[in-house]
C-alpha positions in Angstrom: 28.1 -41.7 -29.3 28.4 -44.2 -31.7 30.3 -47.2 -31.2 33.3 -48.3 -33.4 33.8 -51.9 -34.1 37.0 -53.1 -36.6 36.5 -56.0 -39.1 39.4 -57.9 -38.8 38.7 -60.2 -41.6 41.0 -58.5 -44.0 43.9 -58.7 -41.5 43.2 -62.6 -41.5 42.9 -62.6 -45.7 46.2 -61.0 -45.9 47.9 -63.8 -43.4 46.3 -67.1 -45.5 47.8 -65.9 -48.6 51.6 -66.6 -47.1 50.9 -69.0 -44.9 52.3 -68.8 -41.5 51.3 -66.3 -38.8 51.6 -62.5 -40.5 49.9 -60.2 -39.6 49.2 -62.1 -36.2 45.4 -62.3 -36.2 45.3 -62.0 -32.2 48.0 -59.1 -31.8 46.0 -56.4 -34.4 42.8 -57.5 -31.7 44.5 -57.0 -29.0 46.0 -53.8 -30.9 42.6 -52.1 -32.8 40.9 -52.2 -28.8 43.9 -50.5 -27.8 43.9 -47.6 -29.9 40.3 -47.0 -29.5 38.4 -49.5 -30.8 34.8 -50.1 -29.1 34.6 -53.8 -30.6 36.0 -56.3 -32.4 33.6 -57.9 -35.9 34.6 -61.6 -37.4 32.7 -63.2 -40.0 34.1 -66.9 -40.5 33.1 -68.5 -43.7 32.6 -72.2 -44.2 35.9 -72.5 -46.7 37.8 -70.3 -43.6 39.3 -68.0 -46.3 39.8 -65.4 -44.3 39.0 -65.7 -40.6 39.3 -69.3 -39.4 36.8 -70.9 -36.7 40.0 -71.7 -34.8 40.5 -67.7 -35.0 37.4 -67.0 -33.6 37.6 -69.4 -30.4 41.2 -67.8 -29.5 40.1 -64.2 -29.9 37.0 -64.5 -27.1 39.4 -64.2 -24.1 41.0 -61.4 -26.2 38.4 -58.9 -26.6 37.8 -57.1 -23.8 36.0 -54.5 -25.9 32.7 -56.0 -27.5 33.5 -59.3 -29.7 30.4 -59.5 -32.6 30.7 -62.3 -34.8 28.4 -62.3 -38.3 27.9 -65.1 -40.5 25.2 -67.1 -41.9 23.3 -69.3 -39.5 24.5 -72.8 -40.7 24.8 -75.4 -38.4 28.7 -75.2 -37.7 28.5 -71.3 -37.2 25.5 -72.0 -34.9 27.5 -74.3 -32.9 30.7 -71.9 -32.9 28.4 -69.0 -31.9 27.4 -70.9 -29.3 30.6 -72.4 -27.7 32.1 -68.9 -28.1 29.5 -66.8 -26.4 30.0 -63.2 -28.3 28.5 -60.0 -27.1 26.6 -59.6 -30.0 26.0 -62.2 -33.4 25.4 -60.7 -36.4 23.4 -62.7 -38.9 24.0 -62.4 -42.8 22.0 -64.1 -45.6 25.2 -64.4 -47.3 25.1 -67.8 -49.4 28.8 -69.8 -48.7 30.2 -69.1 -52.3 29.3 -65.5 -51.5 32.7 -63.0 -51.3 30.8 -60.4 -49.6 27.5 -59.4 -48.2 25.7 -57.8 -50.6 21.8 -57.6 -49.5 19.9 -57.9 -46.2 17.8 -60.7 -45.3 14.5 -61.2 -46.0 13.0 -61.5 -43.4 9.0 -62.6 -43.7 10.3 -64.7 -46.6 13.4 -66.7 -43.7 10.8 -65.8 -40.4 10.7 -69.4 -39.4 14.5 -70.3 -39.4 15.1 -67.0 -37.9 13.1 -67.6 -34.8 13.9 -70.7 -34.1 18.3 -69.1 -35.0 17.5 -65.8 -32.7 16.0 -67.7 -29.7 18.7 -70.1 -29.5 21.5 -67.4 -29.3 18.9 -64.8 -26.9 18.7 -68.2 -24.9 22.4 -68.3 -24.6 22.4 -64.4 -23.1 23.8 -63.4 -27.0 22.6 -60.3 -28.7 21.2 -60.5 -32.0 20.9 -58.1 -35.0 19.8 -59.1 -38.5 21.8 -57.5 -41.4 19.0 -55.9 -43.3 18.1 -53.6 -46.3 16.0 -50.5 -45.8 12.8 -51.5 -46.1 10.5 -50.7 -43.5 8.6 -53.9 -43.5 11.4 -56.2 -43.2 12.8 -53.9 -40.5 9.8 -54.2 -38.3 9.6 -57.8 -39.3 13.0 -58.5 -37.7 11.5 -57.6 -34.4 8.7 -59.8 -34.8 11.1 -62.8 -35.1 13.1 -61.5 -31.9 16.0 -59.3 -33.0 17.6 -56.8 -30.6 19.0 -54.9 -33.1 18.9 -54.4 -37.1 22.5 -53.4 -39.3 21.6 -52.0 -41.8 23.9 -52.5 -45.2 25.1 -49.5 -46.3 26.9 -50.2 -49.9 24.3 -48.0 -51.7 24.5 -45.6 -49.3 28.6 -45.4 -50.0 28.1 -45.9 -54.1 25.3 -43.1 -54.5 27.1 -40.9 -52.4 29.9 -39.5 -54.1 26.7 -38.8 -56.7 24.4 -36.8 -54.6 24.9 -37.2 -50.7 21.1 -36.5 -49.6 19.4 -38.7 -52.0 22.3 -41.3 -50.5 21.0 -40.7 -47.2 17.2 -40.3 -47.1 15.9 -43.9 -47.4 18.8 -44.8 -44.3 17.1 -42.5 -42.6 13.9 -43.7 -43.2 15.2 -47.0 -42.1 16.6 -45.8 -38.9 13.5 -44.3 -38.1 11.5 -47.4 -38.8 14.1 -49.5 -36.7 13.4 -47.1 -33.9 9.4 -47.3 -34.1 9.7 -51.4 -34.2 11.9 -51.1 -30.4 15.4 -52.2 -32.2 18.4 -51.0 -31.6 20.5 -49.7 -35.0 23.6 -50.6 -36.0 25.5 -49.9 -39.9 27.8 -51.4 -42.4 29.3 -52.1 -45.7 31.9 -49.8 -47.3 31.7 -47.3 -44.9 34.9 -45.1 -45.4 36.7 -42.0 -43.8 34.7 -40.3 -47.4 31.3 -41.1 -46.3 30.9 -41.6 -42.9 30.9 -38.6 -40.9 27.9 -37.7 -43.1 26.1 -41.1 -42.1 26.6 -40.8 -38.6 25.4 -37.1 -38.5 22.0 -38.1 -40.3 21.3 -41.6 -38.5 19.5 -41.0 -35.4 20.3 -43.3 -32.4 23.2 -45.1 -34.4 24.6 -47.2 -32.0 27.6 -48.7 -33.7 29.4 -49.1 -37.1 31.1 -52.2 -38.4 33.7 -51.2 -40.8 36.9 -53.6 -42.1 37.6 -53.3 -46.0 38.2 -49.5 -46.0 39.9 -49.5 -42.3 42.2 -51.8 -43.2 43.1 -50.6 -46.7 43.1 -47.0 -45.4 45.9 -48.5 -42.2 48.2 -49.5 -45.6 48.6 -46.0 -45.9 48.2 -44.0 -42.4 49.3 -46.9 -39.7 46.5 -48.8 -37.7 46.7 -46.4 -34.9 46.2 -42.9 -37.3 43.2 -44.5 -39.1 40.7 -46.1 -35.6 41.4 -42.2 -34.4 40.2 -40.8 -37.4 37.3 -42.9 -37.8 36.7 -42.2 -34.3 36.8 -38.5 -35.1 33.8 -39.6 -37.8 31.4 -41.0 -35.5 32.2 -39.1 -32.6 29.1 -36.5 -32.6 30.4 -33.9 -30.3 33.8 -33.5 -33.0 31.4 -33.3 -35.9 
């Protein structure tokens, strides 16, 4: 079954613009694990826009589920990383101007800094995927550098979709299938939605878990927290597909 982890980063966007403490960061946590969430995803930014490094330290005794932090490798998120001691840390190539992911890493052309970023979290017992595109070259080239695991970004996937759904798919698939031939485990995400991903997790072999926010969030404004992680539960459980 494929694993459901909640973004929180909007939760946090939505508190900075007031100022204060609402929403309260901690208690949606605490809340998203409780009505079925399988993990917890942060990804603090240098300007702490959104989720703040402060955030980040108090939600570790918080998430009982699986805490997975993302973020470029700089030295301050290195060093939060570290003092934290996530399940899993997700590295982005995300520039810190950047408002959102928007590619996957290369990975022959960043090999160096990467090993020298993966063995220092693997040394610290922390799991490690690299946020990547689909091709098959970088995929296996993650392995090489020491990942455990590959996400792979999904926002063509979502934009192509509504277009024709099995041209969407078949290069994700190829993907997952090259992931699986290098030893790493698989996880997705970028504007996954309650639209598009049932049909992702039924093509994707051995997904292991999805990393959705933006959509989950907005999608909450509408149905309450609760209603929406059961339905996107429902999308990636296999045996309700």
């Amino acid at each position: 079954m494929t694993r459901l982890s909640v973004n929180i980063n909007k939760i946090a966007t939505l508190r900075n613009a007031r100022g204060g403490n609402v929403p309260d960061v901690l208690q949606v946590a605490i809340d998203c694990q409780r009505f079925g969430a399988e993990g917890i995803t942060v990804h603090p930014r240098p300007d702490e826009r959104h989720i703040r490094y402060d955030d980040v330290r108090k939600l570790r005794p918080l998430v009982k589920t699986e805490f997975n932090i993302e973020g470029y490798p700089c030295e301050d998120f290195i060093k939060l990383v570290l003092s934290v001691v996530p399940e899993q840390v997700t590295l982005v190539p995300d520039p810190p101007e950047a408002i959102t992911s928007s590619a996957g890493w290369d990975v022959l052309k960043n090999s160096a800094l990467l090993k020298k970023v993966i063995a220092q979290f693997k040394n610290a017992g922390i799991r490690v995927s690299l946020f990547t595109g689909t091709d098959a070259v970088q995929i296996t080239e993650a392995k090489k550098v020491g990942a455990d695991r590959v996400e792979l970004y999904t926002e063509p996937y979502a934009q192509n979709y509504p277009i024709n759904k099995e041209n969407a798919i078949a290069e994700f698939i190829v993907a997952a299938k090259a992931a699986e031939k290098a030893g790493l485990g698989l996880n997705a995400g970028h504007d996954l939605s309650l639209e598009n991903l049932k049909y992702f997790v039924q093509n994707i072999p051995n997904l292991i878990e999805v990393s959705i926010g933006h959509a989950l969030i907005a999608d909450a404004l509408y149905l309450g927290l609760q209603e929406t992680i059961e339905q996107y539960k429902k999308c990636v459980q296999l045996d309700n597909l």
